[in-house]
N, C-alpha and C positions, 0 to 999 in steps of 0.2 A: 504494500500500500504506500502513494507516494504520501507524505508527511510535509513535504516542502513547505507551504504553508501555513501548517499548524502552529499555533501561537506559543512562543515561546516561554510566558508567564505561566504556562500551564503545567509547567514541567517541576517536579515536586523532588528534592533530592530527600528519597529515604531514611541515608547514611546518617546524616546529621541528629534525624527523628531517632533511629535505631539506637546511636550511641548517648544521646542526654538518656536514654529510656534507662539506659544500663546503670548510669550513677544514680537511682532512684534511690539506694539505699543510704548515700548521704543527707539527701533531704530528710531523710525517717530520723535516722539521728541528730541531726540537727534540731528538727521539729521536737524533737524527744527533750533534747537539753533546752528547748526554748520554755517549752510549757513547764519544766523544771523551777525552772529560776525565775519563772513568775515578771517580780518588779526587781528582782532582786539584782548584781551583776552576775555571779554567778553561783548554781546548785554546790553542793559539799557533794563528795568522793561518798560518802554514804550513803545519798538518796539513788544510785546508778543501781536500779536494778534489772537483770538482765533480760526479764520477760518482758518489759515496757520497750525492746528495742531488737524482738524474737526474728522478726522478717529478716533484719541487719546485723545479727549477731554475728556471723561468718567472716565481718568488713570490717568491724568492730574491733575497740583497743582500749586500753589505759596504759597511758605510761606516768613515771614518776621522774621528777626534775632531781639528779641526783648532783649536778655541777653546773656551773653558766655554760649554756647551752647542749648542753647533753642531758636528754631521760631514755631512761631504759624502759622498757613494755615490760608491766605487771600482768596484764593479762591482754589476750588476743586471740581471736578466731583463724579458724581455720585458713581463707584466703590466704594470708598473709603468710603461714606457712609453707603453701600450695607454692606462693612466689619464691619463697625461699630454699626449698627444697627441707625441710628440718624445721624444730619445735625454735620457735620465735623468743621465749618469754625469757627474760633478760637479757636479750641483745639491746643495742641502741635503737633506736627510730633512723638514725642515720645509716644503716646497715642495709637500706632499702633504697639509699642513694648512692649516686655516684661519687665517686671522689671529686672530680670538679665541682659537686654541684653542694657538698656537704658544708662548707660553711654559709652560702645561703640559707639553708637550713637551720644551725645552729643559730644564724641573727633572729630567724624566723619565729623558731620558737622562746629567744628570748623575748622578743616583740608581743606574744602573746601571752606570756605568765606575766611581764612587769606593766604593759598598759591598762589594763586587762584589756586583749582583742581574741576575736576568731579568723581563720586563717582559712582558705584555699587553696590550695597547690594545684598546678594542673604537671602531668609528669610525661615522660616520654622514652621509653627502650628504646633504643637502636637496634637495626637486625644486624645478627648475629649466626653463624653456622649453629641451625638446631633451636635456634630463639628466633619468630618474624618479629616484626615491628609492634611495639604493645605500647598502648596508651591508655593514664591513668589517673585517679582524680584522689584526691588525700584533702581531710578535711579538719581543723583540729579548734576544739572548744577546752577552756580553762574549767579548774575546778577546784574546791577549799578542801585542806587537810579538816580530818575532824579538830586539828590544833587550828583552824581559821587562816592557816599560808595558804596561797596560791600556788602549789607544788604538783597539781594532778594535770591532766588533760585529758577528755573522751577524745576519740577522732574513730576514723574509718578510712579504707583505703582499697576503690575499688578498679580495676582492671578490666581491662577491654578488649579481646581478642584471647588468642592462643596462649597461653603462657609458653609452652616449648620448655625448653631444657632450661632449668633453675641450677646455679638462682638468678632469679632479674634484678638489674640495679637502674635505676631512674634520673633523666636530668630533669631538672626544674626549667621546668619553659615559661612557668608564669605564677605571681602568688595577688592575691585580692586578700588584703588585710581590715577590717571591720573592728573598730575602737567601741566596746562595749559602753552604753550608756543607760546607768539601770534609770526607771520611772524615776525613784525616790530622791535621786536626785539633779531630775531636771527642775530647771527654773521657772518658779509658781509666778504663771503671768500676773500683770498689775492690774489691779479693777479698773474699770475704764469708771473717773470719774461722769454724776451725773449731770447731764446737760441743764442750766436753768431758763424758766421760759422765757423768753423774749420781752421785756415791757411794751405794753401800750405806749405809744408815743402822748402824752398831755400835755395839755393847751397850758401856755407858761403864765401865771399870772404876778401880779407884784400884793406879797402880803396877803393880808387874807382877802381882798377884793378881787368878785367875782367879775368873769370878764364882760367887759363890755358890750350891751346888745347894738345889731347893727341897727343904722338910721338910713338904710338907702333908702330914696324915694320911690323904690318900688315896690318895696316892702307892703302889705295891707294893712291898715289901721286895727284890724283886728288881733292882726299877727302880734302888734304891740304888746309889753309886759306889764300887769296891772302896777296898779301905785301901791305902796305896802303903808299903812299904819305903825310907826313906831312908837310907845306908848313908853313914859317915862315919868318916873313915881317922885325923882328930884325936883 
């Protein structure tokens, strides 16, 4: 069938639908820690429990801030193993990067324990004999010791294609950083003072004398104002 003419605006690329579909499970997370913490900045390391985030647990992580810029993973799902080839849990967060790309990382996540913010990573494998090309999305929210530090983080970290022969290691191709602002302490607008009405404009007089009636000759003789009786006891 010739196509030649068919409209070009009509043409829908897939691809792009396909792969947002895939990091769904960062939003779930995200969404998880948002409702968490309420007004607050952010939830405590206690309130994370695993069945309010069941769909995403596989993507799913904690790690702990154990030096400036290094946390190691306390706990973490499956995926992330899958990437690695081997049990993940006390390696670094950095261990899923590449060396060029690891001290991005490490400002990264300073930027997120000391402002408090949340983080974005967008990542990217290179192909490799036995590894295709893989792209992938890392997401990281802060979280309070039960001692009230800032020393936790939830994240997630999902993959997009083949894994191939692990381990995979990732460059940072892009980070979106979001400076946490809880309700309680945004700034309580100012009452808008209220408007007062308008004055009637009055006729100006001198003293307490009333004002003067007119004498235009066109005036009717009826129109005139009576005479008044002043009556006085002196």
């Amino acid at each position: 069938m010739d196509n030649r003419g068919q409209n070009k605006h009509n043409v829908v690329n897939m691809t792009r639908n396909i792969s947002e579909k895939s990091f769904t499970p960062l939003a779930q997370v995200e969404a998880y820690w948002e409702a968490l913490r309420g007004a607050r900045l952010m939830p405590y390391r206690s309130e994370i429990d695993p069945r309010g985030i069941e769909q995403a647990l596989e993507y799913s992580f904690i790690v702990e801030r154990i030096a400036p810029g290094i946390a190691r993973l306390r706990i973490a799902g499956s995926h992330l193993s899958d990437l690695m080839g081997m049990e993940v849990r006390g390696m670094p967060l950095t261990a899923f990067i590449a060396p060029g790309s690891r001290r991005q990382l490490s400002d990264t996540l300073e930027e997120v324990f000391e402002t408090p913010a949340t983080c974005t990573l967008n990542l990217h494998s290179e192909k490799a004999p036995g590894m295709p090309p893989l792209s992938a999305r890392l997401i990281l929210m802060p979280l309070k010791s039960d001692l009230g530090d800032v020393s936790r983080l939830l994240g997630a970290l999902v993959s997009v294609g083949d894994t191939g022969r692990s381990p995979r290691r990732f460059e940072i191709t892009g980070t979106s950083l979001r400076p946490i602002i809880s309700d309680e302490s945004a700034p309580v607008p100012m009452a808008k003072e209220p408007s007062l009405p308008t004055p009637r404009p009055v006729a100006q007089t001198s003293g307490f004398a009333e004002p003067k009636p007119s004498f235009r000759t066109e005036t009717p003789l009826s129109d005139a104002p009576y005479l008044r009786l002043v009556k006085s006891d002196d």
